[in-house]
C-alpha positions in Angstrom: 20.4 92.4 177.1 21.8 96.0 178.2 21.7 98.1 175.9 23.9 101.5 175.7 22.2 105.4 175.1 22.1 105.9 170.9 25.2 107.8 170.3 23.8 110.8 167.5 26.3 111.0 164.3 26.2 114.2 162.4 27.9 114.0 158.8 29.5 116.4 156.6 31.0 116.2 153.0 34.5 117.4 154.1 37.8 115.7 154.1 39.1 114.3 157.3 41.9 114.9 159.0 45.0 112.9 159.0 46.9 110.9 161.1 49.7 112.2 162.9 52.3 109.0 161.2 54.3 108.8 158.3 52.2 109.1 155.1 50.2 106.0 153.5 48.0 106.4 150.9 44.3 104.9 151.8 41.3 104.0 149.6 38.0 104.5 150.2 36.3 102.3 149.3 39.1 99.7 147.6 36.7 97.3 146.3 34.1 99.0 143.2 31.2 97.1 142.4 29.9 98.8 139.1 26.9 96.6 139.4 25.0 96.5 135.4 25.6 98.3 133.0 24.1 98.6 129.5 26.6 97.7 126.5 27.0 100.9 125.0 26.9 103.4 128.2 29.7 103.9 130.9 29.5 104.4 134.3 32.1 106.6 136.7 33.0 105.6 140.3 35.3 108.1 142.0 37.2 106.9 144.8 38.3 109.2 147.3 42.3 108.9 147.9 43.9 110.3 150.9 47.4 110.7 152.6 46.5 109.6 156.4 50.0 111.1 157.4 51.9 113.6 158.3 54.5 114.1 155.3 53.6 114.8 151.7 53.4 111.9 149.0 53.4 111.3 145.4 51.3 109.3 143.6 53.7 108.2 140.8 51.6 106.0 138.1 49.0 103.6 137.8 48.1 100.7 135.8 44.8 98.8 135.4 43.3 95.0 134.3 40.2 93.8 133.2 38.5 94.1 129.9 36.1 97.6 129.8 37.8 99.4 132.9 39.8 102.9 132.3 40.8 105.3 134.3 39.0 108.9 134.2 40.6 112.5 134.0 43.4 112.1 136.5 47.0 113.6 135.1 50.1 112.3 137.3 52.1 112.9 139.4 49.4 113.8 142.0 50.9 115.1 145.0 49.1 114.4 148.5 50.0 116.9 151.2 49.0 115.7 155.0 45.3 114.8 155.7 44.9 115.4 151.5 41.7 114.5 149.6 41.5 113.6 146.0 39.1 112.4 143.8 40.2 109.2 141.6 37.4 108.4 138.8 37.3 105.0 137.1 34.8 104.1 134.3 33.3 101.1 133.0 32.4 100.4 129.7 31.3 97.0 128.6 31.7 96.1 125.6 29.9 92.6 126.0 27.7 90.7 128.0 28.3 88.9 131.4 31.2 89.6 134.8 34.0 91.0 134.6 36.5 91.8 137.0 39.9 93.4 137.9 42.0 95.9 139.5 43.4 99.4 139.6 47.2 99.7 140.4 48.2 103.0 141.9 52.1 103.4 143.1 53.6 105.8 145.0 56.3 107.2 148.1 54.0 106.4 150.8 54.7 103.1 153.3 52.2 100.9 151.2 54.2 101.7 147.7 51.2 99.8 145.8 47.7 100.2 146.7 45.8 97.9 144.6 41.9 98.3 144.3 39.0 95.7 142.7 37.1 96.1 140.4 34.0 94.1 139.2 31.0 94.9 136.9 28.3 93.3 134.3 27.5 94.0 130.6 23.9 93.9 129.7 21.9 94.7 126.5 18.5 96.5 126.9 17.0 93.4 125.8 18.1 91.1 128.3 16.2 89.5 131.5 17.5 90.6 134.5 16.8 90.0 138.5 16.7 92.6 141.1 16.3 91.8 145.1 16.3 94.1 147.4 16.8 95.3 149.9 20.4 95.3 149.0 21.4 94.4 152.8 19.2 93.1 155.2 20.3 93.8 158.6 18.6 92.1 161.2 20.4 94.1 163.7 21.2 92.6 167.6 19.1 89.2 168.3 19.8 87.5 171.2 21.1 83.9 171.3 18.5 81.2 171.2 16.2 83.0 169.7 15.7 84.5 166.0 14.1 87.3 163.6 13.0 87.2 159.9 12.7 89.9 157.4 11.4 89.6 153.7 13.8 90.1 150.7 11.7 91.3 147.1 12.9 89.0 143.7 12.2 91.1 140.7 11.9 90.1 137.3 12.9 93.1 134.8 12.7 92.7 131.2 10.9 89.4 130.8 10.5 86.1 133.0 12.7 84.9 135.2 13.2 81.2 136.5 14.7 80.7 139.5 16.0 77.2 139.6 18.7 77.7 142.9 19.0 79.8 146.3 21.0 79.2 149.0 22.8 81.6 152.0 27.0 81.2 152.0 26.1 81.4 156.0 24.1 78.7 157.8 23.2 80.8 160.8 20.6 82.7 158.0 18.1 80.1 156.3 15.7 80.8 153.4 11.8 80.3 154.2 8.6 80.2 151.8 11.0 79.7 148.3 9.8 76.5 146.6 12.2 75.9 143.8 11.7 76.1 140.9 9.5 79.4 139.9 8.8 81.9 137.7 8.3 85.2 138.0 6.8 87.0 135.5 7.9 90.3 133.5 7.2 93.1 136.1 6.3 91.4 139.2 8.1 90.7 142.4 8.0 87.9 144.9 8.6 87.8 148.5 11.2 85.5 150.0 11.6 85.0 154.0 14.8 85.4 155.5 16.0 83.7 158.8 18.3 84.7 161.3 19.4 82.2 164.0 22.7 83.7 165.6 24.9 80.7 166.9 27.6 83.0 168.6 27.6 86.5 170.5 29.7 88.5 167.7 28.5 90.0 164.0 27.4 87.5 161.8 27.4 88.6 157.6 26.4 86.2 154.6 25.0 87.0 151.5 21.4 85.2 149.6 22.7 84.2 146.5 19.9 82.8 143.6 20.8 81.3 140.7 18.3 82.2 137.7 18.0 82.4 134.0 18.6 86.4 134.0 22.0 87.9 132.6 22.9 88.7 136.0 22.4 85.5 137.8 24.3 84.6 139.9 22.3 87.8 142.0 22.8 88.1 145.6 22.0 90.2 148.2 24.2 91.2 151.3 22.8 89.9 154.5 24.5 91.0 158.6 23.3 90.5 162.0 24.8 90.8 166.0 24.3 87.4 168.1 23.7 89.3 171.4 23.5 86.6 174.7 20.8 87.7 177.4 22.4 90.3 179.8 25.5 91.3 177.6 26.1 95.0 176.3 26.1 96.5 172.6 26.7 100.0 171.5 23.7 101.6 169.4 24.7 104.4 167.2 21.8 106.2 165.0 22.0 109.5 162.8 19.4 111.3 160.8 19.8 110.5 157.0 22.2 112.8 155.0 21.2 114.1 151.9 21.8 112.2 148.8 23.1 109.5 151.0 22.3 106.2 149.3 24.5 104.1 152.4 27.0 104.8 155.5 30.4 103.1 156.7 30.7 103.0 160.9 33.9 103.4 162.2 35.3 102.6 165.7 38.7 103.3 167.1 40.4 103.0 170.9 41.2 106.7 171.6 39.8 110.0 171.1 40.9 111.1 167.2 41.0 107.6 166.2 42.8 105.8 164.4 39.8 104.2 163.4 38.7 101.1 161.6 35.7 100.0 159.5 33.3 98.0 161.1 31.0 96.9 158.4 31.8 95.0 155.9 29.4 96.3 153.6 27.4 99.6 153.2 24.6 100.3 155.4 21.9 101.0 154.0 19.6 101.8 157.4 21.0 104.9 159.8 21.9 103.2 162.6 24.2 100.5 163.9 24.9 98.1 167.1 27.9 96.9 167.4 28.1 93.8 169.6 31.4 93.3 169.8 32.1 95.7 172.6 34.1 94.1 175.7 32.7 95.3 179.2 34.7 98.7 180.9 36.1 99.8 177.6 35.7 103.0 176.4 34.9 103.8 172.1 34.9 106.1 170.2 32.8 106.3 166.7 32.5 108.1 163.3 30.7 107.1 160.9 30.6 108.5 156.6 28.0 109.0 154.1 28.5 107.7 150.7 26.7 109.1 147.8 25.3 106.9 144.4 28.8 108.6 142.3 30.5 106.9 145.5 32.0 110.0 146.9 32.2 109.8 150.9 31.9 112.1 153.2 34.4 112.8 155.9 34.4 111.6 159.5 31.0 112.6 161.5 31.1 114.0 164.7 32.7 111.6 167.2 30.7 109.7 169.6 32.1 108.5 172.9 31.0 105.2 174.8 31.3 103.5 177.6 30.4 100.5 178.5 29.1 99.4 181.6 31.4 96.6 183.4 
């Protein structure tokens, strides 16, 4: 496998520039997991909106559905100038137990008239058993074909015992190991759980290690990615020092200096670097990458890095 120089990212919490196109409004990020949260409490997510354009738009109304979601302080019209940064907050408040889901509805001048976001989150009472794993991504990063790697995944049982009685990956190339079903964990302790990767194709490969339990959040999952690399071929490495109060990153790659750029992983990073696999021989890229803090508020585009792969 050939693998390219790590590309340094450097990241500061400022507002990008925007494109040089007609305005659209973009979301970032447009899907909100509020994860649990105790009946009785609220949490905020902001979500940072911006005009990637070069003309001014309004954001007109907005609308929202799902049992416990609301909008925070956010008066209208809101008026995006080019390359514009704002700060949308929405709260959940459950008001019983168990999923819910649904979506924030902004509309507005730009191109995309409706930019539509989703929202999901859990109720829980203080009392209740619930089941942590993490990490909350394992990323096995590049493994080349034929070959594979395993990391460990932590269940953890919080509030009283939990029963497992299910577990199984949405993604056959990763395989659970050293999991006989069913068990119990007990109040306060954790149990280790092997995770296989076996890449089938050269490309990324995501899935997710979902376990079905007896807790109020079950079913819990965690997100699981890895690159199928084949002997000799080339990836891009990117790495950057950890940002302060970073709790993840997004990568993003694009085909010319300035971008326009698009999100490579599917879900946040929690580790501070990235390959990407998926680069084609004699092309040049360029990358940024974000930090997101734990109130959800990203950063702006990194420094760029430049590479070029080898033919």
């Amino acid at each position: 496998m050939r693998t390219l120089p790590r590309a340094l990212l450097v990241f500061v919490f400022l507002a990008a520039p925007g494109g040089l196109f007609a305005q659209q409004l973009q979301c970032q990020p447009c899907r909100i997991g509020f994860g649990l949260t105790r009946i009785g409490t609220s949490k905020t997510y902001q979500i940072r909106l911006s005009n990637a354009g070069s003309k001014p738009l309004t954001i007109k109304s907005k609308s929202l559905t799902g049992s416990g979601f609301s909008f925070g302080n956010f008066p209208l019209p809101v008026v995006l100038g080019p390359g514009a940064v704002v700060k949308l907050p929405l709260v959940f408040s459950p008001a019983a137990t168990g999923r819910v889901t649904g979506t924030a509805t902004l509309r507005s001048n730009a191109l995309n008239p409706t930019l539509t976001m989703a929202l999901a989150g859990r109720g829980f009472n203080s009392t209740d058993v619930r089941l942590a794993i993490s990490p909350a991504t394992l990323d096995f990063g590049s493994v080349t074909l034929g070959s594979s790697a395993t990391l460990q995944a932590a269940l953890s049982a919080i509030g009283g015992n939990v029963t497992v009685s299910s577990a199984q990956t949405d993604n056959p190339e990763f395989s659970i190991h050293g999991l006989a079903l069913p068990v119990t964990i007990p109040s306060g302790q954790s149990m280790p759980v092997s995770i296989r990767f076996t890449p089938s194709a050269s490309g990324q490969a995501t899935g997710n290690f979902i376990v079905v339990s007896n807790a109020v959040n079950s079913p819990t999952s965690e997100a699981l990615k890895g690159g199928g690399v084949a002997a000799g071929s080339h990836e891009a490495d990117l790495s950057w020092d950890a940002s302060s109060g970073a709790v993840g990153y997004n990568v993003y790659r694009g085909n010319s200096h300035g971008g326009p750029y698009s999100l490579m992983n599917s879900v946040l990073d929690a580790s501070t670097n990235y390959a990407d696999t998926s680069v084609t021989g004699g092309a040049t890229y360029f990358y940024v990458a974000t930090a997101v803090n734990s109130n959800g508020d990203e950063s702006g585009y990194s420094n760029e890095a430049k590479v070029t792969v080898p033919k």
